[in-house]
VEXDREN-2710 file (C-alpha; in Angstrom, 1 decimal):
% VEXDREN-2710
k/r/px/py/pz
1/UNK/172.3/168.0/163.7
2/UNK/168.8/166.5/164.5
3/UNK/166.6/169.6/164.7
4/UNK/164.6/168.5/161.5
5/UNK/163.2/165.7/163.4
6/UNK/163.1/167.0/167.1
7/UNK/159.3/167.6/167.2
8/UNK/158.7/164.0/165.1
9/UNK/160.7/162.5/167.5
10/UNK/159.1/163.8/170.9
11/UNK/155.7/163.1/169.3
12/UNK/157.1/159.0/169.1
13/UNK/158.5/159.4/172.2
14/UNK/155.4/160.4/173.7
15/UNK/153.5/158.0/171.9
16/UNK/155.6/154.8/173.4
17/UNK/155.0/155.6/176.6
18/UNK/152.2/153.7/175.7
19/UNK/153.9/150.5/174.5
20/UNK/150.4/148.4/174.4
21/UNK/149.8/150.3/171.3
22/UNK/152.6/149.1/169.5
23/UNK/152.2/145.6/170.9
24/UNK/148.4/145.8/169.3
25/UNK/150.1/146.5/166.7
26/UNK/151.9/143.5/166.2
27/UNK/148.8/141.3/167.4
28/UNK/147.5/143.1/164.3
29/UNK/150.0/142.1/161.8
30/UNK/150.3/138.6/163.0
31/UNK/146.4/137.6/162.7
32/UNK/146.6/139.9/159.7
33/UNK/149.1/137.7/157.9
34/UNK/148.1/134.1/159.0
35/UNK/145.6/134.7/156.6
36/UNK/148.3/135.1/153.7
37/UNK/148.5/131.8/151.1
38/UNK/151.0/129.2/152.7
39/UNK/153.4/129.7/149.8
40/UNK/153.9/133.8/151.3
41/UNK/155.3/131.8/154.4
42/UNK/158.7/132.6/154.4
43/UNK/158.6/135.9/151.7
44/UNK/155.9/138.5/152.9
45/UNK/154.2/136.7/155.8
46/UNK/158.0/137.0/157.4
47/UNK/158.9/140.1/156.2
48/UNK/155.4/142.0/157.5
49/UNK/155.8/140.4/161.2
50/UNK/159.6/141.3/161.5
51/UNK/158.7/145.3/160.9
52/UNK/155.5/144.5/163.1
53/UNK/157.8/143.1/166.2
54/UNK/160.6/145.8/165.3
55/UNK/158.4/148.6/165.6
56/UNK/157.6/147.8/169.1
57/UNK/161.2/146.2/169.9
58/UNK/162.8/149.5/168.8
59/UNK/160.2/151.8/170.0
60/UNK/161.4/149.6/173.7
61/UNK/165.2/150.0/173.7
62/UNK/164.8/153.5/172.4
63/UNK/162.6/155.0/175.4
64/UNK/165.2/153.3/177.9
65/UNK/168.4/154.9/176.5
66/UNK/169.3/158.1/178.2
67/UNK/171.3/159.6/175.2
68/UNK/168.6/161.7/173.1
69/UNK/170.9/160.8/169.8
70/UNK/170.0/157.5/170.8
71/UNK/166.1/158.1/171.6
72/UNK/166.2/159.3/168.4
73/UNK/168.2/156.7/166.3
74/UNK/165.8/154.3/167.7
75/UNK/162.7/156.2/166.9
76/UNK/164.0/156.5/163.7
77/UNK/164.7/152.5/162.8
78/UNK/160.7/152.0/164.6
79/UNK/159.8/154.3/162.0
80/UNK/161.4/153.0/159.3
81/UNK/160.0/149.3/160.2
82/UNK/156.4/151.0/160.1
83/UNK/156.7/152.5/156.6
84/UNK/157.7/148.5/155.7
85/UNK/154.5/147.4/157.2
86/UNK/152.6/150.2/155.3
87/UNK/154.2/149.3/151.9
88/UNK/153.7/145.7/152.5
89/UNK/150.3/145.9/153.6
90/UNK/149.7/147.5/150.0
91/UNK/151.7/144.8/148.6
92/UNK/149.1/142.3/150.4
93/UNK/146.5/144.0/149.3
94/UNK/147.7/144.1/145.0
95/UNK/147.7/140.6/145.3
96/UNK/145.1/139.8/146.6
97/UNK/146.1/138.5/149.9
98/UNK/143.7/141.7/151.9
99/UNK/140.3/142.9/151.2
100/UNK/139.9/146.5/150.5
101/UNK/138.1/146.8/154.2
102/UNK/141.1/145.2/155.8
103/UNK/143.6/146.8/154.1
104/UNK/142.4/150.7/154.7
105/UNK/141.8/149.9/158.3
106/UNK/145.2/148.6/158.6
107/UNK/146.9/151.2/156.6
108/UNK/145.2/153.8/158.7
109/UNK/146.4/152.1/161.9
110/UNK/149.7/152.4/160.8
111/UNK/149.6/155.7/159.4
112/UNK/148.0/157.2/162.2
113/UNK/151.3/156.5/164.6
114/UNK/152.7/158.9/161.9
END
């Protein structure tokens, strides 16, 4: 029942061996959005460093379970919490909140754990 994502999820799976990455990550996100207007404190600012953390959380408790199902209902939340920081990135970026710079470099970040 998971043979569409079998390959996606041993490319993640080999990819958090390296957990640093996804810690860098979320160094990333959190100097990213410091720089958000105060009044984003508790909406986006929040929202953007919750998927951050949860991509590397998740991408942790994954890799230790020994049950592939759950290797790859793991992966799969990570994921998920990656496409958030992708769309909200974007969001950052309509309002004004990133430079155009800023937010490709970021978006390609993400996008490149893909």
């Amino acid at each position: 029942k998971y043979s569409l994502s079998s390959l996606y999820v041993v490319f993640w799976i080999s990819k958090a061996g390296n957990l640093s990455a996804f810690i860098e990550l979320v160094k990333d996100i959190y100097k990213l959005s410091s720089s958000f207007p105060s009044d984003e404190k508790y909406a986006l600012v929040q929202q953007i460093n919750k998927a951050a953390v949860l991509v590397a959380s998740n991408i942790a408790e994954g890799t230790s379970r020994n049950r592939y199902q759950e290797k790859i209902h793991f992966i799969d939340i990570s994921y998920s919490s990656l496409m958030e920081i992708v769309c909200q990135t974007e969001i950052a970026f309509e309002f004004g909140y990133l430079k155009k710079d800023v937010f490709e470099n970021t978006s390609k970040k993400a996008k490149n754990y893909r």
